[in-house]
N, CA, C and O of each residue as an XYZ file, in Angstrom:
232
protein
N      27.487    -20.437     -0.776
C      26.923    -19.146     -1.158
C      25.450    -19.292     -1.537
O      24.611    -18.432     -1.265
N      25.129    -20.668     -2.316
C      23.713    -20.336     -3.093
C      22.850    -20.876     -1.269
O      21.754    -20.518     -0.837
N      23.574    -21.524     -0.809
C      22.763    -22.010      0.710
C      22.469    -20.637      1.276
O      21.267    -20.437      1.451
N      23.195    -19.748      1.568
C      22.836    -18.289      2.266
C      21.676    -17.468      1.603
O      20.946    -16.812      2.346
N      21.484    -17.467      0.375
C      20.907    -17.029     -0.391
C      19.997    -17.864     -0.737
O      19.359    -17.584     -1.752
N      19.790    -18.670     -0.266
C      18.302    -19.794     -0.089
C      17.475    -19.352      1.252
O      16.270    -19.101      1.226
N      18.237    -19.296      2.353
C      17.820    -18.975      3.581
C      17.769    -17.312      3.902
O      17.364    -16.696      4.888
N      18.113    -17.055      3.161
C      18.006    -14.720      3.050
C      16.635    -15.472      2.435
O      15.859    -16.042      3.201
N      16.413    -15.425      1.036
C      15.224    -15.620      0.458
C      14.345    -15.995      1.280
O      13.241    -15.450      1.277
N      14.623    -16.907      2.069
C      13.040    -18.011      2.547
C      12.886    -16.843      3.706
O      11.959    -16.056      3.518
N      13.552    -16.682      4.673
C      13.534    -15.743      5.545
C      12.748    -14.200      5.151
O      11.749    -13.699      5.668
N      13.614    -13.692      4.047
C      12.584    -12.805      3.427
C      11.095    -12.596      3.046
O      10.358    -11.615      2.952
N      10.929    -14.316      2.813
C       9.454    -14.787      2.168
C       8.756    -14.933      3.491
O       7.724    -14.274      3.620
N       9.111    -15.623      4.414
C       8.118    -15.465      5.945
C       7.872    -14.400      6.434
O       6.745    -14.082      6.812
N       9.013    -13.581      6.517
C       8.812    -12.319      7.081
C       7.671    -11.728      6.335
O       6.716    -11.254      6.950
N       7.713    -11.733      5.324
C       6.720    -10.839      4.864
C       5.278    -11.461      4.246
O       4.523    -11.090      3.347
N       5.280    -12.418      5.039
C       4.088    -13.318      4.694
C       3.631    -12.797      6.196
O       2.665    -12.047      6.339
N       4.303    -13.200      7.122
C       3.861    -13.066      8.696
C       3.150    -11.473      8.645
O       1.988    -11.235      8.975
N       4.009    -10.601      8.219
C       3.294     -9.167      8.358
C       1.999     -9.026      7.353
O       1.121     -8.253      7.736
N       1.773     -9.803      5.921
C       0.370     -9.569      5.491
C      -0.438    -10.304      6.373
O      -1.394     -9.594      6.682
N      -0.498    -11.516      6.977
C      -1.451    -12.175      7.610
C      -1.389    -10.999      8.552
O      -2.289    -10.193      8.315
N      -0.605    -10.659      9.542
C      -1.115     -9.500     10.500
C      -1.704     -8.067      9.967
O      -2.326     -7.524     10.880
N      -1.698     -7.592      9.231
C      -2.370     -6.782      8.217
C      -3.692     -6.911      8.119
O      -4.523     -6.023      8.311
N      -4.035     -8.899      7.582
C      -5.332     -8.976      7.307
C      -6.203     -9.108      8.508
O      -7.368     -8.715      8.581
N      -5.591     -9.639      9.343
C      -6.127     -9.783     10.792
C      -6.621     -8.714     11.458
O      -7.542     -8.827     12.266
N      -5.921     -7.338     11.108
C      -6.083     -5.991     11.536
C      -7.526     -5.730     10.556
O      -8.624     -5.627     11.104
N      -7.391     -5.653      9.272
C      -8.672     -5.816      7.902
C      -9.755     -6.449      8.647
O     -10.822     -5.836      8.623
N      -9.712     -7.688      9.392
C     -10.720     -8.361      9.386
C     -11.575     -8.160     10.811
O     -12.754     -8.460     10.998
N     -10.518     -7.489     11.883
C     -11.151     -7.108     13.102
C     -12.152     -5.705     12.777
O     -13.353     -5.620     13.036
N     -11.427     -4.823     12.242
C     -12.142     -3.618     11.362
C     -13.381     -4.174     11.040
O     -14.369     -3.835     11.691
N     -13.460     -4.886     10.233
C     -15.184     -5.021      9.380
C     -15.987     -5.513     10.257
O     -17.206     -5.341     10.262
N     -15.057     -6.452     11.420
C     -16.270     -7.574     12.065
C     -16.682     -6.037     13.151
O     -17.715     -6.249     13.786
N     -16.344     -5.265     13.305
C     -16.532     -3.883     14.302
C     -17.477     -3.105     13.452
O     -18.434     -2.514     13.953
N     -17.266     -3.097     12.380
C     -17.989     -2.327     11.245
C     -19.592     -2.642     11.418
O     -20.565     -1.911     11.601
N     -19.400     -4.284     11.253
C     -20.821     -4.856     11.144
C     -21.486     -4.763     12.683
O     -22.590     -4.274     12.920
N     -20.678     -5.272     13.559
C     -21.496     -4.881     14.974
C     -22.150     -3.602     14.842
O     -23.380     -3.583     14.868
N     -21.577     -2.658     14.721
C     -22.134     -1.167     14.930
C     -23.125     -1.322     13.733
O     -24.174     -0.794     14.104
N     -23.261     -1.776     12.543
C     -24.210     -1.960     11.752
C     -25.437     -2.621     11.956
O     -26.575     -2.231     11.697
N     -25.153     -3.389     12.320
C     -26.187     -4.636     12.960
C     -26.998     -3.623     14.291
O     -28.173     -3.270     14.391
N     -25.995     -3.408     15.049
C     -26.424     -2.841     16.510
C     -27.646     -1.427     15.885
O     -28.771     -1.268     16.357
N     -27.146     -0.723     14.963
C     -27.828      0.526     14.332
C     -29.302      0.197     13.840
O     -30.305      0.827     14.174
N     -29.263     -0.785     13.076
C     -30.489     -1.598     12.277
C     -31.655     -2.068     13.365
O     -32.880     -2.010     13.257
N     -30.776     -2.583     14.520
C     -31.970     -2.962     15.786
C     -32.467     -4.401     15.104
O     -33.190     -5.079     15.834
N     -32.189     -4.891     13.906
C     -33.254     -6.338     13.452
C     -34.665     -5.947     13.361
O     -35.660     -6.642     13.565
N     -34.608     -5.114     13.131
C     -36.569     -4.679     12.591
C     -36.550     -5.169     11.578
O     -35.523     -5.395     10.938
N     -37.827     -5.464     11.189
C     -38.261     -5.480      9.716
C     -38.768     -4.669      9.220
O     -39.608     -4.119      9.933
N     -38.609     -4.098      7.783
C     -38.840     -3.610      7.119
C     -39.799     -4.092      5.754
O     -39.257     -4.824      4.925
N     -41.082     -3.706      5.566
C     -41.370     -4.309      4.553
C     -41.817     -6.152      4.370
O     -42.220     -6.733      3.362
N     -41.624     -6.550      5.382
C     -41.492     -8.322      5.758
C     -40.436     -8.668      5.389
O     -40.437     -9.829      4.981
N     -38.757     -7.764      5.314
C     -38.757     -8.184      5.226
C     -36.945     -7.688      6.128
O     -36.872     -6.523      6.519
N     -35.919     -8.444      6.318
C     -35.041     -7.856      6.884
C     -34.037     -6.925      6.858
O     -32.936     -7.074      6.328
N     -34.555     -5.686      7.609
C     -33.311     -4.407      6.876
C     -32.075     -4.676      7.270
O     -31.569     -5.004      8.343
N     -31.579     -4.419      5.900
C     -29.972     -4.602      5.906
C     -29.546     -3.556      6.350
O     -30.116     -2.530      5.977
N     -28.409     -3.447      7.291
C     -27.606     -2.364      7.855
C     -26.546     -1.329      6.765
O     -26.088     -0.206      6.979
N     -26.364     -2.477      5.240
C     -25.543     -1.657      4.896
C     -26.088     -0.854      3.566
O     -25.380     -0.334      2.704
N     -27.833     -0.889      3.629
C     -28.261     -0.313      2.478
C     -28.564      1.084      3.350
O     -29.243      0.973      4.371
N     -28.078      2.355      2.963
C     -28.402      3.269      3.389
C     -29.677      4.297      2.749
O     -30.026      5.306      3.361
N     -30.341      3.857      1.360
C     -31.303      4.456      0.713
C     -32.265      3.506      0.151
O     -33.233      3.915     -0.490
């Protein structure tokens, strides 16, 4: 009995480890898209001497 209930548990614990890593993976494609279009917006001019950041908007 405590063997079934070792392997429900561990099983439980991957499963839901596997779905946050795919979660963050989803999180992390988002921002790296975020920053392209940020970056791409900014053009790399300088500003001032000195480099405008894409995510200061004022």
């Amino acid at each position: 009995m405590g063997v079934i209930l070792l392997v429900l548990l561990l099983a439980l614990l991957l499963g839901g480890l596997g779905f946050a890593v795919h979660a963050l993976w989803i999180i992390a494609v988002v921002v790296f898209v975020a920053w392209l279009v940020g970056f791409g917006f900014s053009g790399g001019e300088l500003s001032g001497g000195r480099r405008a950041r894409w995510y200061r908007r004022w």
